[in-house]
Backbone atoms as SQL, in Angstrom:
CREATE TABLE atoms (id INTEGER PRIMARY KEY, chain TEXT, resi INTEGER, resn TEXT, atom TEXT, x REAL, y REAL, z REAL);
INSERT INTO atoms VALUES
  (1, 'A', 1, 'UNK', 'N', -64.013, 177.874, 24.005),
  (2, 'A', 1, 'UNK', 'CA', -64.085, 179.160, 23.316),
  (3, 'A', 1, 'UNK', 'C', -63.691, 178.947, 21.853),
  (4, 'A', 2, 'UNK', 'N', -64.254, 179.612, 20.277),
  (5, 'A', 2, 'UNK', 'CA', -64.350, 179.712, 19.507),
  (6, 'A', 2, 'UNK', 'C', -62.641, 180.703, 19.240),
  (7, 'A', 3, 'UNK', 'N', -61.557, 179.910, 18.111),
  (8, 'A', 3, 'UNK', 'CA', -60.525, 180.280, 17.656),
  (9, 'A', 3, 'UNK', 'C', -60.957, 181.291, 16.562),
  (10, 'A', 4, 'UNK', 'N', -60.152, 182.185, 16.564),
  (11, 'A', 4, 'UNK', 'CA', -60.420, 183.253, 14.716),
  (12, 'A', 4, 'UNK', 'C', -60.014, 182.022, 13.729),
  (13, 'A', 5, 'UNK', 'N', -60.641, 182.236, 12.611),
  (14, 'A', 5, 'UNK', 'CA', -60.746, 181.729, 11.179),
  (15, 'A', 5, 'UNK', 'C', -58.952, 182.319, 11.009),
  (16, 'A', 6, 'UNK', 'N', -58.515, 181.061, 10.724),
  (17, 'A', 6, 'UNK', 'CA', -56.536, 181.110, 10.608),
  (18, 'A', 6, 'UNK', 'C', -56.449, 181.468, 9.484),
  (19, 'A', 7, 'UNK', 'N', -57.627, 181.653, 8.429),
  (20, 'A', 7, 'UNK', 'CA', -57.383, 181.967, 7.044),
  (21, 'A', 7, 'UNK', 'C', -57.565, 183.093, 6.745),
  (22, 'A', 8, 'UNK', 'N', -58.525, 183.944, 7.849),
  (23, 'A', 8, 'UNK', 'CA', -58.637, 185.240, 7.733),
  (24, 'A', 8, 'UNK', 'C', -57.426, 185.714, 8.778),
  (25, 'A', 9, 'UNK', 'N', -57.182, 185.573, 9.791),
  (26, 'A', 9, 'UNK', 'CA', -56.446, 185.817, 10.738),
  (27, 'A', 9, 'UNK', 'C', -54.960, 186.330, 10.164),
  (28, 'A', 10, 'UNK', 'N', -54.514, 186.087, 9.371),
  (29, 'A', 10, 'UNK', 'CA', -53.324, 186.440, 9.124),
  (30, 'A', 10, 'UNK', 'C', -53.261, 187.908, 8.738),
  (31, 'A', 11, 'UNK', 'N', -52.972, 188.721, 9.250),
  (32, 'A', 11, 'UNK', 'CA', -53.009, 190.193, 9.081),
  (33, 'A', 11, 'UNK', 'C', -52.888, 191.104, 7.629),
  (34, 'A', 12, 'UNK', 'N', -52.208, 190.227, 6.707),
  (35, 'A', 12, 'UNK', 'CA', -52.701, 191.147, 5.343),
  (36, 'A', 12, 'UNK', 'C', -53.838, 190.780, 4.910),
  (37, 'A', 13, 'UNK', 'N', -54.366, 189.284, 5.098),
  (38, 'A', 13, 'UNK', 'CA', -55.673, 188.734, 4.822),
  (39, 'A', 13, 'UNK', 'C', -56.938, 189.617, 5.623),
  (40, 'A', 14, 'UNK', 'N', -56.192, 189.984, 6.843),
  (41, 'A', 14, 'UNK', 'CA', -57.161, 190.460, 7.526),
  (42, 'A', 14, 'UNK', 'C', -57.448, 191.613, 7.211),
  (43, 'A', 15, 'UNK', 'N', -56.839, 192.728, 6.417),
  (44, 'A', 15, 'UNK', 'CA', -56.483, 193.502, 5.898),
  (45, 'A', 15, 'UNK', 'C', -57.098, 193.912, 4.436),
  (46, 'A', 16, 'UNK', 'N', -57.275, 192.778, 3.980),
  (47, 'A', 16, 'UNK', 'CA', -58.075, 192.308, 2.760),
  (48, 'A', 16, 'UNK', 'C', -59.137, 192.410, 2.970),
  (49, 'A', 17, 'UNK', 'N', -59.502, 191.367, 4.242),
  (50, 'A', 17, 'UNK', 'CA', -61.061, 191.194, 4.313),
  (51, 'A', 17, 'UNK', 'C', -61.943, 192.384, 4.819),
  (52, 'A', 18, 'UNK', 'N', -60.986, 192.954, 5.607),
  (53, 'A', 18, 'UNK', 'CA', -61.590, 194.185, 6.749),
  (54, 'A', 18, 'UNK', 'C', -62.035, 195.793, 5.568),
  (55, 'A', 19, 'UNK', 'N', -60.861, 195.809, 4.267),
  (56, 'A', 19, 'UNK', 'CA', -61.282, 196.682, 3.708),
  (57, 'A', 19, 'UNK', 'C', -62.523, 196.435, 2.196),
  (58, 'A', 20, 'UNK', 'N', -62.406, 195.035, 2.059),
  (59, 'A', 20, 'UNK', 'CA', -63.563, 194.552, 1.199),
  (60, 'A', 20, 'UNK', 'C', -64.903, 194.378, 1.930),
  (61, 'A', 21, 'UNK', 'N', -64.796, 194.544, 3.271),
  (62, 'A', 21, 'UNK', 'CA', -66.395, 194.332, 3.900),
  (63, 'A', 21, 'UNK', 'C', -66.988, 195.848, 4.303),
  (64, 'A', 22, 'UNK', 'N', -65.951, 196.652, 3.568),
  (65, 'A', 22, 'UNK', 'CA', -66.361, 198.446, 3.784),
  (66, 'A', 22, 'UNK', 'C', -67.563, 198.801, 2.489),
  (67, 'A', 23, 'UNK', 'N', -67.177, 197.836, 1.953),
  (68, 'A', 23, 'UNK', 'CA', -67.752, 197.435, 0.465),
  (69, 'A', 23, 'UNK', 'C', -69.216, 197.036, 0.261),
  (70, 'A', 24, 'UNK', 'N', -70.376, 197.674, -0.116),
  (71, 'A', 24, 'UNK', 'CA', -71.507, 197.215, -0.082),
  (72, 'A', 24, 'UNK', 'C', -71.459, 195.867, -1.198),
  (73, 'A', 25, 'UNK', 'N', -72.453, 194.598, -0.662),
  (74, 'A', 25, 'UNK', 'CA', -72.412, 193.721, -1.643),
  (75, 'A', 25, 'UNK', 'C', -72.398, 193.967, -2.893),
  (76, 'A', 26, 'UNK', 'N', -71.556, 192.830, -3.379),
  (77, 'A', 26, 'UNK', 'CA', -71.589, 192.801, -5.004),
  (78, 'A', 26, 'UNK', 'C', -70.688, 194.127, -5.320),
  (79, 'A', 27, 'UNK', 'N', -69.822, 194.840, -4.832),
  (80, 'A', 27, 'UNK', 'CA', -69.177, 196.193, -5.211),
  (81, 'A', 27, 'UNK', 'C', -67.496, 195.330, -5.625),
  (82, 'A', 28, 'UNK', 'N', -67.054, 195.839, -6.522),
  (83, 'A', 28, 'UNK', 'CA', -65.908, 195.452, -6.482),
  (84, 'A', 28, 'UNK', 'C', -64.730, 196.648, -6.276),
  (85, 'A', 29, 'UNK', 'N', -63.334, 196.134, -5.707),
  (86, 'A', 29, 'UNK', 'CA', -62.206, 196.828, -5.529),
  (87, 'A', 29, 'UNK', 'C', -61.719, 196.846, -6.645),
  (88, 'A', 30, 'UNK', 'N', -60.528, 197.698, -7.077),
  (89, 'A', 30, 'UNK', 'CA', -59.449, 197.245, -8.097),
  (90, 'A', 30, 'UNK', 'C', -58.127, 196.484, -7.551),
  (91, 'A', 31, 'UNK', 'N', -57.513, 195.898, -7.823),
  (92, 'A', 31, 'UNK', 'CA', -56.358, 195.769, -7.403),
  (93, 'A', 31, 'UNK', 'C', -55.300, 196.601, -7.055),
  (94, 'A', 32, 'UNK', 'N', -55.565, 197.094, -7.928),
  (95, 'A', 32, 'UNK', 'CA', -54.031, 198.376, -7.436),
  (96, 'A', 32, 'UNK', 'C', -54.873, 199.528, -6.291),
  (97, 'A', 33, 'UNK', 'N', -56.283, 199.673, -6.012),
  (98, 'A', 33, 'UNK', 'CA', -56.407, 200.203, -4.661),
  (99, 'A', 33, 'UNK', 'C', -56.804, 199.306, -3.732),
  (100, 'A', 34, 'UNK', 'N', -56.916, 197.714, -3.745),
  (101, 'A', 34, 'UNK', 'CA', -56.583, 197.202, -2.621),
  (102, 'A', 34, 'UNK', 'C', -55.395, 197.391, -2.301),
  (103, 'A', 35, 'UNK', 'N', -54.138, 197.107, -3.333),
  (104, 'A', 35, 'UNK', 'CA', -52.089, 196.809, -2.797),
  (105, 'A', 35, 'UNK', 'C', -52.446, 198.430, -1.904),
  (106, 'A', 36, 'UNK', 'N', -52.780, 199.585, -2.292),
  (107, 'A', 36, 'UNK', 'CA', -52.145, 200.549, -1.809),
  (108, 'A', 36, 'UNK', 'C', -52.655, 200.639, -0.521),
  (109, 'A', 37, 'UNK', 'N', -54.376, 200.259, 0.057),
  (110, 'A', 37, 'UNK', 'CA', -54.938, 200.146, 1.321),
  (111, 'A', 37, 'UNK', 'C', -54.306, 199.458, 2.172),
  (112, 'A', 38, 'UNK', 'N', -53.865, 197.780, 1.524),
  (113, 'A', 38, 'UNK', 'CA', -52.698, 196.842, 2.514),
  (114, 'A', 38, 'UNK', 'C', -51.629, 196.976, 2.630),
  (115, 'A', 39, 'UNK', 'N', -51.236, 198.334, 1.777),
  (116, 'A', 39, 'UNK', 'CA', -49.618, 198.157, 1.742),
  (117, 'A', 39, 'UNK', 'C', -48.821, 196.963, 1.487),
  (118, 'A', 40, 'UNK', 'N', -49.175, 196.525, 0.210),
  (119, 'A', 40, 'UNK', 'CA', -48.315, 195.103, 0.164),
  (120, 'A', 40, 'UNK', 'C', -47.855, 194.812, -1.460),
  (121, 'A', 41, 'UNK', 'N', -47.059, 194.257, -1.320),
  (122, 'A', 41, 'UNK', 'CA', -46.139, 194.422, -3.065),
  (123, 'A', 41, 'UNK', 'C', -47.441, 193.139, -4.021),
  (124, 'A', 42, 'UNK', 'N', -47.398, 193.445, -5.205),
  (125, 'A', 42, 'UNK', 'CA', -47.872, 192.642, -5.994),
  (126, 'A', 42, 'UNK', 'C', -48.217, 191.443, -5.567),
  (127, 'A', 43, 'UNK', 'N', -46.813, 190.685, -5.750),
  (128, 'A', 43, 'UNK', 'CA', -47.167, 189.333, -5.171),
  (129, 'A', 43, 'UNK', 'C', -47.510, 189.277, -4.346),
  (130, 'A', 44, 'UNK', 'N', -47.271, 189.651, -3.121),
  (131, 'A', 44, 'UNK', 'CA', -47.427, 189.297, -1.751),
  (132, 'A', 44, 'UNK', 'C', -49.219, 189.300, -2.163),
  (133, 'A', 45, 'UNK', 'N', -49.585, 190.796, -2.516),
  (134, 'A', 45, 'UNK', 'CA', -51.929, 190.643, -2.705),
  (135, 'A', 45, 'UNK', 'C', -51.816, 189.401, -3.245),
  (136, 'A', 46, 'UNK', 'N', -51.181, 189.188, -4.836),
  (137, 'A', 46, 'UNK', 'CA', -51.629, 188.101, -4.954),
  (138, 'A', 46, 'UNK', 'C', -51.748, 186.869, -4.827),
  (139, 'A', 47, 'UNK', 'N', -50.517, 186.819, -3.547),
  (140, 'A', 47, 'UNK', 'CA', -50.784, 185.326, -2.876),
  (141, 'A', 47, 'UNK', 'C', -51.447, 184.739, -2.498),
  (142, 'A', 48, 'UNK', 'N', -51.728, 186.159, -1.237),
  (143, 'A', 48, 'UNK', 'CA', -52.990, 186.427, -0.488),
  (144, 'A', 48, 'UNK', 'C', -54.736, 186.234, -1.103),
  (145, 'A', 49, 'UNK', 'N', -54.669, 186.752, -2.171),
  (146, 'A', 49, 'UNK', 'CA', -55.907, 186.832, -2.451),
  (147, 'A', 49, 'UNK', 'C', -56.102, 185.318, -3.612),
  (148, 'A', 50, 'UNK', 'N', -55.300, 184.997, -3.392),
  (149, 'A', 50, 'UNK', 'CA', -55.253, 183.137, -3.823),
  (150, 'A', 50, 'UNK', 'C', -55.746, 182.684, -2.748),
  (151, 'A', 51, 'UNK', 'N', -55.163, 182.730, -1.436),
  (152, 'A', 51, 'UNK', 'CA', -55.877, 182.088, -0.360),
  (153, 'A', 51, 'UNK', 'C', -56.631, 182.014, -0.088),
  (154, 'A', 52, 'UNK', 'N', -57.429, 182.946, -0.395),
  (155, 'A', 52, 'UNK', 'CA', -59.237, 184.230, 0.085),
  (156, 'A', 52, 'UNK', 'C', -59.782, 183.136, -1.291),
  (157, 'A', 53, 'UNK', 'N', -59.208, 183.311, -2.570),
  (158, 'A', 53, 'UNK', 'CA', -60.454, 182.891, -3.100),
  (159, 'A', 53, 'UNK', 'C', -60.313, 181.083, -3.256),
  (160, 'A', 54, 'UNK', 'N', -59.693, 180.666, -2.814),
  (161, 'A', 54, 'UNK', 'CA', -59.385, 179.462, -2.978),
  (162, 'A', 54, 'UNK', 'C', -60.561, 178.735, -1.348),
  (163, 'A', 55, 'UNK', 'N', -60.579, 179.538, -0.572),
  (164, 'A', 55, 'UNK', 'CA', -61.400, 178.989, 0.439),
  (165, 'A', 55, 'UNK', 'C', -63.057, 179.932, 0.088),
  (166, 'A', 56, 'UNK', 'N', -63.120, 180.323, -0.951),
  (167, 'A', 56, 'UNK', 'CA', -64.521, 180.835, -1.428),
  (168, 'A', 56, 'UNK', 'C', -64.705, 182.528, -0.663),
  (169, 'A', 57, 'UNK', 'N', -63.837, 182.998, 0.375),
  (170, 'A', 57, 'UNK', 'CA', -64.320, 184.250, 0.784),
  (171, 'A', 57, 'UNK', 'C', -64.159, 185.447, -0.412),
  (172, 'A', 58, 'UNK', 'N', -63.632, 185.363, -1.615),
  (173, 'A', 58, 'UNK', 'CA', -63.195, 186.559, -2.638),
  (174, 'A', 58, 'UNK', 'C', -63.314, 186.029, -3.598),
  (175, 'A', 59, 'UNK', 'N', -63.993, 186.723, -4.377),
  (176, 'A', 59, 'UNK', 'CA', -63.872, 186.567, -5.944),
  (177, 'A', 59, 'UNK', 'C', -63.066, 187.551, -6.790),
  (178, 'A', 60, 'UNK', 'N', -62.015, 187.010, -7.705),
  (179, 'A', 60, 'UNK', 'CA', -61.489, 188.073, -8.745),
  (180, 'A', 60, 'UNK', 'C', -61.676, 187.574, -9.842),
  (181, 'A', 61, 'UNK', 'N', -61.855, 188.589, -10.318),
  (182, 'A', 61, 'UNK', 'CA', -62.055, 188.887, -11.718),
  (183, 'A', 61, 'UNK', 'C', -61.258, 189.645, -12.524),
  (184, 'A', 62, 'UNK', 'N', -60.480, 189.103, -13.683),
  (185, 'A', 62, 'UNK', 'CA', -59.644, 189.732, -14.526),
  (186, 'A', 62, 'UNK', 'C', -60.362, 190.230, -15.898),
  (187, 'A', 63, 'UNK', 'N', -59.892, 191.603, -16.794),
  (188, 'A', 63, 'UNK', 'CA', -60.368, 191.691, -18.022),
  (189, 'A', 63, 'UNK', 'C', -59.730, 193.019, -18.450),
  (190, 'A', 64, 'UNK', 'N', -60.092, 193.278, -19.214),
  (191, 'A', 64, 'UNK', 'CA', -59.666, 194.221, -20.103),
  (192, 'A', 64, 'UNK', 'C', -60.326, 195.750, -19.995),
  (193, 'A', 65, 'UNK', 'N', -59.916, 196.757, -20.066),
  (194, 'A', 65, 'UNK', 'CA', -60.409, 197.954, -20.176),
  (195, 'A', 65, 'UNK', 'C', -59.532, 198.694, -21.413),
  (196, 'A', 66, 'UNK', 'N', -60.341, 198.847, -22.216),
  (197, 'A', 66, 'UNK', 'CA', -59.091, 199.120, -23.910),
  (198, 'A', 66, 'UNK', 'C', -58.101, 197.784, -23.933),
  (199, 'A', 67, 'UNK', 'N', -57.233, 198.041, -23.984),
  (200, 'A', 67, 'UNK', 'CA', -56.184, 196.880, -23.723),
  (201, 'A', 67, 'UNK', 'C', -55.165, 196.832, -22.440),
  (202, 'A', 68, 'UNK', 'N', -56.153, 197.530, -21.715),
  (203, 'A', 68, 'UNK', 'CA', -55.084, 197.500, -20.023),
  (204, 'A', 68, 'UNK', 'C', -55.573, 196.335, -19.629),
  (205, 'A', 69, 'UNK', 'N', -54.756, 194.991, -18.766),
  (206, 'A', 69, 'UNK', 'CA', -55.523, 194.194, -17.767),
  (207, 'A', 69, 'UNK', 'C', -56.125, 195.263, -16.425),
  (208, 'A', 70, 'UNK', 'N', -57.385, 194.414, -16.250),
  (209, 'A', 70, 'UNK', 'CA', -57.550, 195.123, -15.081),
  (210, 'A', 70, 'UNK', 'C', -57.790, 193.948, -14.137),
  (211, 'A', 71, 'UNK', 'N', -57.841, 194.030, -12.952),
  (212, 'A', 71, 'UNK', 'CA', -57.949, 193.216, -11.926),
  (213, 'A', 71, 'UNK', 'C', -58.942, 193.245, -10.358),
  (214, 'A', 72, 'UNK', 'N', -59.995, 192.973, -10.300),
  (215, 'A', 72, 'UNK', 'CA', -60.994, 193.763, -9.871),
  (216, 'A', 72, 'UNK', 'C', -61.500, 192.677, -8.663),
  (217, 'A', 73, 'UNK', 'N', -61.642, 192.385, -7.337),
  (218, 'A', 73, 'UNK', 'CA', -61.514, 191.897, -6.331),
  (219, 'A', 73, 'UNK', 'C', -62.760, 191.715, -5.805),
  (220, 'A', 74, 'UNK', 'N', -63.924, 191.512, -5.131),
  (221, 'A', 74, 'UNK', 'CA', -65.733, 191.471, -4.437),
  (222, 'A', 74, 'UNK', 'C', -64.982, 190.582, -3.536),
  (223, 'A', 75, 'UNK', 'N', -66.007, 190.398, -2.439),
  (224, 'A', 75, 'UNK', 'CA', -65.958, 189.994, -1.202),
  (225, 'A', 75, 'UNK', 'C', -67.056, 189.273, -1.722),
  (226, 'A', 76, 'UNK', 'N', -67.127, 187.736, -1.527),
  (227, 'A', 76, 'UNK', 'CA', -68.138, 186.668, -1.534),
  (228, 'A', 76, 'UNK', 'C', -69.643, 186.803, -0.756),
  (229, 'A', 77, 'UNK', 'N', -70.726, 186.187, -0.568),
  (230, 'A', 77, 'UNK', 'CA', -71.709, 186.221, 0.275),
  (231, 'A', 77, 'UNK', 'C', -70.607, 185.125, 1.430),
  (232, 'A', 78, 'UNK', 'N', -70.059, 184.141, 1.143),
  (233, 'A', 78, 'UNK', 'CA', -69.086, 183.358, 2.161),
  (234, 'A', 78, 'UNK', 'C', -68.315, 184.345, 2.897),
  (235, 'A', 79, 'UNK', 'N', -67.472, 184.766, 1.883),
  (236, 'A', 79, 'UNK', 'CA', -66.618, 185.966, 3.034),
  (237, 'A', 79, 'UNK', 'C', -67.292, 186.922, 3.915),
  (238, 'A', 80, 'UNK', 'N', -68.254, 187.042, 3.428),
  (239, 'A', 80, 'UNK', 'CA', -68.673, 188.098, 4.343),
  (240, 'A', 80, 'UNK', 'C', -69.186, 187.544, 5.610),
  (241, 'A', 81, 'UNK', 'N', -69.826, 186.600, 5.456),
  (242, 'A', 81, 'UNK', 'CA', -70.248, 186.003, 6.636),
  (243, 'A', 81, 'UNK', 'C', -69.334, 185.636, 7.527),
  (244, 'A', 82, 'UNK', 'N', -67.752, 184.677, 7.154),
  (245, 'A', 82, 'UNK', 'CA', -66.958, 184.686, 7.404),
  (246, 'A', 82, 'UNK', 'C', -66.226, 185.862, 8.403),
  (247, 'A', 83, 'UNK', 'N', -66.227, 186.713, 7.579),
  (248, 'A', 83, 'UNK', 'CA', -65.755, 187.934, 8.371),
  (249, 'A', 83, 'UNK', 'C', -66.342, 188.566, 9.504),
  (250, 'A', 84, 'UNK', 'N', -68.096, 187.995, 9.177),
  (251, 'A', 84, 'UNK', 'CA', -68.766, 188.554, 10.584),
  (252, 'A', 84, 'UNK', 'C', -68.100, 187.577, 11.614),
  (253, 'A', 85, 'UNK', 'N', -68.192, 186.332, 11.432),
  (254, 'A', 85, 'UNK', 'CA', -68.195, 185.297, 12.681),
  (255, 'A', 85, 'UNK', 'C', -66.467, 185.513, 13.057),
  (256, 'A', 86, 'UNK', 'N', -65.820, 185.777, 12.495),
  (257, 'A', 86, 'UNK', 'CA', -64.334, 186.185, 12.638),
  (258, 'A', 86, 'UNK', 'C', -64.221, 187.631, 13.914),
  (259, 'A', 87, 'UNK', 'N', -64.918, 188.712, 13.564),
  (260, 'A', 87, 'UNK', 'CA', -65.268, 190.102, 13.964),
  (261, 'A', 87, 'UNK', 'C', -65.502, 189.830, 15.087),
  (262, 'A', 88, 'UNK', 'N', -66.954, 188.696, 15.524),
  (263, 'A', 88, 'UNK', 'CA', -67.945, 188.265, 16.256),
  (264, 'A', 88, 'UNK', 'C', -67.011, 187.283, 17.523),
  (265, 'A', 89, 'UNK', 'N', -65.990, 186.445, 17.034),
  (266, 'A', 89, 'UNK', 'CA', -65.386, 185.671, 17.880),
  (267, 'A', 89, 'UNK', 'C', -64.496, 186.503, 18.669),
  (268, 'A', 90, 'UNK', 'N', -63.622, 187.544, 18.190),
  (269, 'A', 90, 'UNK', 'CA', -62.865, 188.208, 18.687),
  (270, 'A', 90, 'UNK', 'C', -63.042, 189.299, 19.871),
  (271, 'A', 91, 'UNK', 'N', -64.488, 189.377, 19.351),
  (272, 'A', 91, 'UNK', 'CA', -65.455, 190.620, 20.599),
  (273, 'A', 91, 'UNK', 'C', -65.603, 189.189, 21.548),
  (274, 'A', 92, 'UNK', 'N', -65.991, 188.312, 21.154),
  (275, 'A', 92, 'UNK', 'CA', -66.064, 187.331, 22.625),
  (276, 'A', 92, 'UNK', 'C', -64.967, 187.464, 23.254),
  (277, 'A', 93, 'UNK', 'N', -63.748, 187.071, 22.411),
  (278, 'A', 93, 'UNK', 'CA', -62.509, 186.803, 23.336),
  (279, 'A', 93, 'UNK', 'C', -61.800, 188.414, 24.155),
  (280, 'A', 94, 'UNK', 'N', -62.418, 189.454, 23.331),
  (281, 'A', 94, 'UNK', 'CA', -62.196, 190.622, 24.257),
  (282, 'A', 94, 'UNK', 'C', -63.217, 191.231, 25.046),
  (283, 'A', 95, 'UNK', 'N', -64.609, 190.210, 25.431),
  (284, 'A', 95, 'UNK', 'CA', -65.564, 190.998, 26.076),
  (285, 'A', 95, 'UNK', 'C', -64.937, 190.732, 27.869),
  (286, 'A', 96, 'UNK', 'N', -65.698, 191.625, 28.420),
  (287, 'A', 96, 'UNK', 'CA', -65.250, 191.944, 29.784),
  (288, 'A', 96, 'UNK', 'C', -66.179, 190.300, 30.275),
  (289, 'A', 97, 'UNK', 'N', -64.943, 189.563, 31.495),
  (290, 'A', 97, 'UNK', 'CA', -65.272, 188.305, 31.384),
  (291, 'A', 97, 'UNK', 'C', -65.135, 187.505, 30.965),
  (292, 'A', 98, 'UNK', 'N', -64.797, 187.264, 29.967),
  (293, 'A', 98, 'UNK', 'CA', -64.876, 186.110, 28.871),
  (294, 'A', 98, 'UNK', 'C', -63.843, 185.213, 29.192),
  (295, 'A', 99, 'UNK', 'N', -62.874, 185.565, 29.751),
  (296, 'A', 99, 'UNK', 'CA', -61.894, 184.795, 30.653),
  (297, 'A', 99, 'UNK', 'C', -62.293, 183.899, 31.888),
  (298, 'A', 100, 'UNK', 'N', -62.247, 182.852, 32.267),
  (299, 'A', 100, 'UNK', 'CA', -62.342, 181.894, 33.123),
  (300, 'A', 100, 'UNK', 'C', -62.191, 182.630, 34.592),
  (301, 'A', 101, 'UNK', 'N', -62.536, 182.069, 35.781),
  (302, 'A', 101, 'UNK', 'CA', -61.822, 182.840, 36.525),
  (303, 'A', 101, 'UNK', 'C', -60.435, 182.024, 36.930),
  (304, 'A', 102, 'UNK', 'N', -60.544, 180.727, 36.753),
  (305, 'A', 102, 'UNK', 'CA', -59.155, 180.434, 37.368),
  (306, 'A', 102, 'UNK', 'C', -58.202, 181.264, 36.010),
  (307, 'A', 103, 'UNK', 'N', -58.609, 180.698, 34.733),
  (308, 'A', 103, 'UNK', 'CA', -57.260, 181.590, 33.989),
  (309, 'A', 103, 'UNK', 'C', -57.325, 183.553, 34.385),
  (310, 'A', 104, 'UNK', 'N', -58.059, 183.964, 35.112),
  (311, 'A', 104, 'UNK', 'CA', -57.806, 185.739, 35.302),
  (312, 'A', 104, 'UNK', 'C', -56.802, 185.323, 36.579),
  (313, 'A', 105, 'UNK', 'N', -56.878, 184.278, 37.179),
  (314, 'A', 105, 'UNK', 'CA', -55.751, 184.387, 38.646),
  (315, 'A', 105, 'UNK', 'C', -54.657, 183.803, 38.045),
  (316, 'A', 106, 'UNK', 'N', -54.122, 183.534, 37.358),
  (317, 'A', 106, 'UNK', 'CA', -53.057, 182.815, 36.546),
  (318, 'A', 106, 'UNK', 'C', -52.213, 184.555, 36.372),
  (319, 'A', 107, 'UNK', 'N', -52.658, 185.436, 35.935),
  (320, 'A', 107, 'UNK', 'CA', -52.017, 186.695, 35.918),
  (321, 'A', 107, 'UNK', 'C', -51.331, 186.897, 36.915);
């Protein structure tokens, strides 16, 4: 049986990915309404979203609006796919069956 992606798997990541794939391609987030969707302090997104783009699922993009930084987040054509086969493995491991039968008598 097929493991979840350990890079998405981690629950603020997952969190990340799950609300950037609400996202029609090519759309970007801001940063400060991803932190408030994950509930998560500054650093902590931007650890996170070091991880995401460092394995190609997220792209950010920093720049200017007047002289505010802004900080603006897309979900990759990688991530997304990513996220399907992630979505996709997990419905296996919770479809009715998908369990062995000797591991269902182990219960």
């Amino acid at each position: 049986m097929q493991t979840p992606d350990e890079i998405i798997h981690q629950p603020v990541r997952l969190k990340i990915m799950a609300a950037l794939n609400t996202l029609q391609s090519g759309q970007w987030l801001e940063f400060v309404a991803l932190r408030a969707i994950v509930q998560a302090t500054d650093g902590n997104l931007g650890a996170h979203l070091g991880t995401l783009e460092s394995a190609g699922y997220v792209v950010v993009k920093k720049d200017f609006v007047g002289r505010k930084p802004r900080t603006r987040i897309c979900l990759s054509r990688l991530g997304r796919e990513a996220f399907s086969r992630y979505v996709s493995t997990l419905q296996a491991i919770l479809a009715p069956g998908s369990l062995g039968a000797e591991d269902a008598d182990d219960g």
